[in-house]
C-alpha positions as a LaTeX table, in Angstrom:
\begin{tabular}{lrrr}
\hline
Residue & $x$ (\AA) & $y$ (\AA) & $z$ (\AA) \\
\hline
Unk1 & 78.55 & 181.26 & 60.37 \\
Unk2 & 78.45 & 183.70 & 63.82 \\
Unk3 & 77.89 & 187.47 & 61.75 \\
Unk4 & 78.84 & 190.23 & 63.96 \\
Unk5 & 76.17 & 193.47 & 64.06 \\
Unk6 & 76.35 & 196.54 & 65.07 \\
Unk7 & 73.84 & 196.07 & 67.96 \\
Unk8 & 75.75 & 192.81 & 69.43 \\
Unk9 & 79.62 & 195.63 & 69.05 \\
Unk10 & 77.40 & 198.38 & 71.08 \\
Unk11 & 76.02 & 196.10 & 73.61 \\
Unk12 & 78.82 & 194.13 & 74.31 \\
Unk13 & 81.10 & 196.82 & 74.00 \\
Unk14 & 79.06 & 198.45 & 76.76 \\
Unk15 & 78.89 & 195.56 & 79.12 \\
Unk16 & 82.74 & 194.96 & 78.84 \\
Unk17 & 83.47 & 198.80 & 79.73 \\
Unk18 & 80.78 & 198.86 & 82.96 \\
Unk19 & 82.61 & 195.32 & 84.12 \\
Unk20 & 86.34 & 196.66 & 83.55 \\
Unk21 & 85.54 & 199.67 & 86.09 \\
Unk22 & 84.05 & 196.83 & 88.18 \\
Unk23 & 87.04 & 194.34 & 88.15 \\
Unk24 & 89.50 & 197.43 & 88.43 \\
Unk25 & 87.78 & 198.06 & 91.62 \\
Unk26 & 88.29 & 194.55 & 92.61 \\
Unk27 & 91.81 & 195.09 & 92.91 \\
Unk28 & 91.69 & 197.18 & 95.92 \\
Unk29 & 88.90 & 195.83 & 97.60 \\
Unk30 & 90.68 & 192.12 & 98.10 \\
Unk31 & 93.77 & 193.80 & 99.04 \\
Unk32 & 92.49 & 195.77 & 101.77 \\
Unk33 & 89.11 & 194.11 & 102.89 \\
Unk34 & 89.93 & 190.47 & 101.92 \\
Unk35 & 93.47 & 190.56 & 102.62 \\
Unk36 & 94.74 & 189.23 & 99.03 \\
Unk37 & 98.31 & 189.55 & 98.43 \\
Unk38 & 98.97 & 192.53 & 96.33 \\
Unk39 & 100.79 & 190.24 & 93.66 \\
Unk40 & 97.78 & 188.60 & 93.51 \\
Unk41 & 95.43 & 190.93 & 93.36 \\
Unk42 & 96.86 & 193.53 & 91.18 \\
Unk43 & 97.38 & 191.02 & 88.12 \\
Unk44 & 93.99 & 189.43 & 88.25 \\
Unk45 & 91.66 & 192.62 & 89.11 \\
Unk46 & 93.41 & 194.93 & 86.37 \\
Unk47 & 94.32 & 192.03 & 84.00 \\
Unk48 & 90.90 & 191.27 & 83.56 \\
Unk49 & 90.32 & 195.23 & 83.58 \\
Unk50 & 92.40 & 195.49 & 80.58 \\
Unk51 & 91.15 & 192.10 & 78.96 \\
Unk52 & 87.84 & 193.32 & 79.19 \\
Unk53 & 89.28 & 197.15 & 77.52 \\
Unk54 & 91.14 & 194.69 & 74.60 \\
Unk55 & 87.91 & 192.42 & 73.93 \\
Unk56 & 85.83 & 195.72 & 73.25 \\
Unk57 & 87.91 & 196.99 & 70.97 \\
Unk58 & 88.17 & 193.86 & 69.03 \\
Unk59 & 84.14 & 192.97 & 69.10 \\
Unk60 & 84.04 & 193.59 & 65.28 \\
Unk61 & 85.30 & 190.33 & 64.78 \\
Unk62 & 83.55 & 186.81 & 65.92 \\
Unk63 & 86.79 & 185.50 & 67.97 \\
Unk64 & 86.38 & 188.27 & 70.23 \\
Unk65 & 82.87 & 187.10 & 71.41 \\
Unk66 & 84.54 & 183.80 & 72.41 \\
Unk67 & 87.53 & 185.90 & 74.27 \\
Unk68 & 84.60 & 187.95 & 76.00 \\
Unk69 & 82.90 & 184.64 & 77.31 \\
Unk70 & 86.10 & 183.66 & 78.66 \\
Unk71 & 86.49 & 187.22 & 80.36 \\
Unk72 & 82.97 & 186.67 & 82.03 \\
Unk73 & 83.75 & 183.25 & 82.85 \\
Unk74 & 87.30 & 184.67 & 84.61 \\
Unk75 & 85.08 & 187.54 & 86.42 \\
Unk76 & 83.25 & 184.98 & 88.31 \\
Unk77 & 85.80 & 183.15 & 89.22 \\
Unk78 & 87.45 & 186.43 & 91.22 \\
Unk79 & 85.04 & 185.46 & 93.83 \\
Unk80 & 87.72 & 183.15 & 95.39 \\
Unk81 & 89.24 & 186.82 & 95.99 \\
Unk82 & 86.81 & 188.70 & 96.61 \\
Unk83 & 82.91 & 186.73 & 97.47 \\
Unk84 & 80.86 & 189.03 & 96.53 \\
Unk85 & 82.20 & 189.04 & 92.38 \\
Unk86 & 80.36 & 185.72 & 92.71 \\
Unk87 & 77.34 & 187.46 & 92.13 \\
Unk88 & 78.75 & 190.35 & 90.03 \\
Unk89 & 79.88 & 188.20 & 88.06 \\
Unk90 & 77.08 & 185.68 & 87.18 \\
Unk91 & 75.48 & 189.36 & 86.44 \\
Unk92 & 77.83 & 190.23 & 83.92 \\
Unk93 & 77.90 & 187.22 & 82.36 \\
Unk94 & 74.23 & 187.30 & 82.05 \\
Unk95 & 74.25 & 190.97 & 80.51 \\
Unk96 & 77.11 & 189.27 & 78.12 \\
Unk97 & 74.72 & 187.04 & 77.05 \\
Unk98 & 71.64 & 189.06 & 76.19 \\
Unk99 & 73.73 & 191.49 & 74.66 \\
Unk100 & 74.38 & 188.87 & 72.18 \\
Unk101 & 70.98 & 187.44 & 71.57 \\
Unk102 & 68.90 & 190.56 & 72.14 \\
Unk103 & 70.54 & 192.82 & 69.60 \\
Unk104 & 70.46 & 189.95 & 66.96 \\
Unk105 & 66.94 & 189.12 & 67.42 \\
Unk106 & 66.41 & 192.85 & 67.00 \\
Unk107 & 68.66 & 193.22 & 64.32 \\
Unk108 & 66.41 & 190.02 & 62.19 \\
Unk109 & 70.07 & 187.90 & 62.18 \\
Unk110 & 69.00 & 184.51 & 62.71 \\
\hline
\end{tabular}
């Protein structure tokens, strides 16, 4: 059974918040830089914005870790709008991950 602790609702809550200012910011940068459509742009960038906003709030239960993957999962793939959330993205998801494993080593959950 995946337990939830404190450590793993602080961490990821902290990596979802940093990545929703990121992937609100997308939303203007592949409108004016990459030339996205606006009705594009504007549901993915602050969709996943507010995804990421929902997900932290609901971190106290397991489900939410899976939603989260699929968030960081969805960040990468706004590199097709904008190339450089390629790499933001693989970064976030990696922070996503150690969040996870880091506080429950720390926290003795095995």
């Amino acid at each position: 059974m995946f337990s939830v602790t404190p450590g793993m609702r602080r961490l990821g809550a902290s990596v979802l918040g940093m990545e929703a200012i990121v992937l609100g910011l997308v939303t203007p940068v592949a409108i004016v830089v990459n030339g996205v459509a606006p009705g594009v742009a504007v549901p993915v960038g602050l969709g996943l914005a507010v995804a990421c906003v929902v997900v932290a709030g609901l971190l106290k239960r397991p489900s939410a870790y899976i939603a989260g993957s699929v968030v960081q999962v969805l960040a990468v793939a706004t590199g097709f709008l904008v190339p450089m959330m390629f790499f933001l993205g693989v970064i976030f998801a990696a922070l996503w991950v150690t969040a996870i494993f880091v506080a429950r080593r720390v926290e003795g959950v095995t």
